[in-house]
N, C-alpha and C positions, 0 to 999 in steps of 0.2 A: 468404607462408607457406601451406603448403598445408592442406587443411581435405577431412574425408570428405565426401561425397554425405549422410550421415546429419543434417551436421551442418544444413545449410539447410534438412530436410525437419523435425529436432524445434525447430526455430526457429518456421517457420512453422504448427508442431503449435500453438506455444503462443498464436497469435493471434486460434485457434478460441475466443472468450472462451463460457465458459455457465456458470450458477450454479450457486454452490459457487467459483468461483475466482477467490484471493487475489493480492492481491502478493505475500506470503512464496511461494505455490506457483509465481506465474510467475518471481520473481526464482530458485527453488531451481531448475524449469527449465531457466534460462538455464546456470546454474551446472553441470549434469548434459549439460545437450548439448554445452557446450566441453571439459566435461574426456571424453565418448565420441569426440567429434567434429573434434578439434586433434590430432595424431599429436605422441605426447610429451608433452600433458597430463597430467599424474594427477589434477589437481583444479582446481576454479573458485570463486570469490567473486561475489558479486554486492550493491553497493550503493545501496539509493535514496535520492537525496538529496534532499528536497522540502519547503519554507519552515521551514528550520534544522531539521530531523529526518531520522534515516536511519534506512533499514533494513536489517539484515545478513543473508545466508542465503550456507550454504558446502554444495558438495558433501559434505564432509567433515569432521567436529567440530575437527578440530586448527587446521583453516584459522579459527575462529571465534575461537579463542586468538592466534592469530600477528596477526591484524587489530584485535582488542581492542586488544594489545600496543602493535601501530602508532600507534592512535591515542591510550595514553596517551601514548607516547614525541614525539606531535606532527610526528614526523618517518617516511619511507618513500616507498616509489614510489606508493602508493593517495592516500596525503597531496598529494604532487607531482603527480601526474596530474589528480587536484581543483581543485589551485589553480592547474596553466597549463593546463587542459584539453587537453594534449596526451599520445600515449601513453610510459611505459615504463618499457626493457627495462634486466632485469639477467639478463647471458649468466652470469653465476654468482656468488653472493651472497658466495663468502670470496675474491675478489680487487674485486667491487667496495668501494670506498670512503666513499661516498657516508654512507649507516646503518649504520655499525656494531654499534650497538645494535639493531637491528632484524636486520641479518642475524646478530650471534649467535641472534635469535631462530626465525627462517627455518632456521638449520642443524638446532637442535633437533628441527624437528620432520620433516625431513628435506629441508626446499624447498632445492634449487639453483640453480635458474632463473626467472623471475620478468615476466611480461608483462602491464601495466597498462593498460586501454584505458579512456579515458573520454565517452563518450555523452550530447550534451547534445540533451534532448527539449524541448516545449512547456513542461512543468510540472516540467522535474525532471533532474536529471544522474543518471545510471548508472554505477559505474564498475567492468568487470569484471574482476576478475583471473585471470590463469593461472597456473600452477605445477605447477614438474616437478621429478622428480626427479632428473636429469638436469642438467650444465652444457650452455650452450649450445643448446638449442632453441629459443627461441625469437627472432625474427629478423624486425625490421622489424615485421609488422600491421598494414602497411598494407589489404589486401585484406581481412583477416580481420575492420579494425575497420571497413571500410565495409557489409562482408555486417551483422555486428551491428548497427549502428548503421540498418540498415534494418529488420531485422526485427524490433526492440528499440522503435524508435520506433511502426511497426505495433502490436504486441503492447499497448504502455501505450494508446497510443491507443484500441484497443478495448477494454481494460477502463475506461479514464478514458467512455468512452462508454455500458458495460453499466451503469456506476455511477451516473450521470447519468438512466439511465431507471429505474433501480432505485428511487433517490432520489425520482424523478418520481413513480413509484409508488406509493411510500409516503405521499409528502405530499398526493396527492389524496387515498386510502383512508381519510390521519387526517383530511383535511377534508371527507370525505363523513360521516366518522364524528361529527364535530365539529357537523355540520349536522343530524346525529340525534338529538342528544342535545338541543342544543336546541331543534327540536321535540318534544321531551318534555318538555321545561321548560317549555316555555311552553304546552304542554297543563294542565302542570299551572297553570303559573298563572290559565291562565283559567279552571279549572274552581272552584279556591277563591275567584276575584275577579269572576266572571263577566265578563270583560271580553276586547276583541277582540285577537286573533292580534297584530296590530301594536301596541297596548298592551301586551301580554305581552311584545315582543321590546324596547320602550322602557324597560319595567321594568328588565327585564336586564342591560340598557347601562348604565341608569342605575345601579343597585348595584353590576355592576363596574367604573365607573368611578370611585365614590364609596370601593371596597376594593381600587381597583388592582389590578385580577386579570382576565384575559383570560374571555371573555363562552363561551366554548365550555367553561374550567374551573369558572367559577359554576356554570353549567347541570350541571356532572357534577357536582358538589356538593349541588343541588336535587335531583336524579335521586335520586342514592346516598342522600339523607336519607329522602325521600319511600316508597324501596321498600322500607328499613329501617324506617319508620314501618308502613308498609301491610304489610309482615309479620309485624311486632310485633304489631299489631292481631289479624292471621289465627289468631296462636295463641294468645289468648287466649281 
């Protein structure tokens, strides 16, 4: 099947991962380059599938209805491509046989033609679809699902990766933040107990072990009382 110059170069656009960008933006994307980028597309689906939950994003709102559809009716090409992870085609939806409940639904909304490729990554299946308005275009995908399936796998991969340091991020900042807070707790305790820094952080332990409650949240508890107390005091 043949495929514009455009379409590898907004493939590889989307692997440029930088914050601010989602899986719904890279899967719409995905959805947006095949239907510029496949001659005889009019539109694209894109689904992720990853530990029993998916996500849906369509060039185009009608395509969100027709796959809804699919998957109450349990039955479709996106269904079948799922469950043999292999691709496809319906060269035109009112002489295939196969769904007919689903291609009255495809006809409504004007789909004729119909190419299902499915993408299995590290953490997740993709499975994208095309559609035309048009019978017969599309044909085989073979080449079209190998381009995909590289640039696809790329793209999650470096966001599965920005995620991972973002995450990283995060969890130091709250455990630096974690580690401030109870050194102010245990300022304060020493200063009401006169007793020493590692006394104060025994203390700690000891009460949130005895109230089952993690030693970084006591401490913001001490904190929070403490500076409400102390400016309670202030205004008086």
């Amino acid at each position: 099947m043949d495929t514009t110059p455009s379409l590898a170069r907004d493939l590889a656009a989307l692997g440029r991962v930088t914050e601010g960008v989602s899986y719904e933006s890279v899967l719409r994307g995905i959805t947006e380059a095949v239907a510029r980028g496949v001659p005889g597309c009019a539109a694209g689906t894109a689904e992720l599938w990853q530990e029993g939950r998916v996500m849906l994003t369509a060039s185009h709102s009608e395509l969100i209805a027709l796959t809804d559809r699919e998957r109450d009716l349990r039955e479709g090409p996106s269904r079948e491509a799922l469950s043999s992870g292999r691709p496809v085609v319906i060269p035109d939806v009112m002489r295939d046989a196969r769904w007919p409940r689903y291609a009255a639904t495809a006809v409504r909304h004007g789909v004729r033609s119909v190419l299902v490729l499915p993408i299995e990554v590290e953490r997740a299946v993709v499975i994208i679809g095309l559609y035309a308005v048009r019978p017969g275009v599309f044909a085989g995908g073979g080449s079209l699902m190998t381009m995909l399936a590289e640039q696809v796998t790329v793209v999650l991969a470096n966001l599965w990766e920005f995620d991972d340091v973002v995450t990283g991020a995060a969890q130091m900042q709250e455990a630096m933040a974690g580690r401030s807070v109870i050194d102010q707790a245990k300022g304060i305790i020493m200063s009401t107990s006169g007793c020493s820094a590692e006394a104060a952080f025994d203390e700690l332990r000891r009460v949130s072990q005895h109230h089952q409650i993690k030693v970084a949240d006591l401490a913001k508890l001490l904190v929070t009382e403490h500076q409400n107390k102390h400016g309670g005091n202030r205004t008086e």
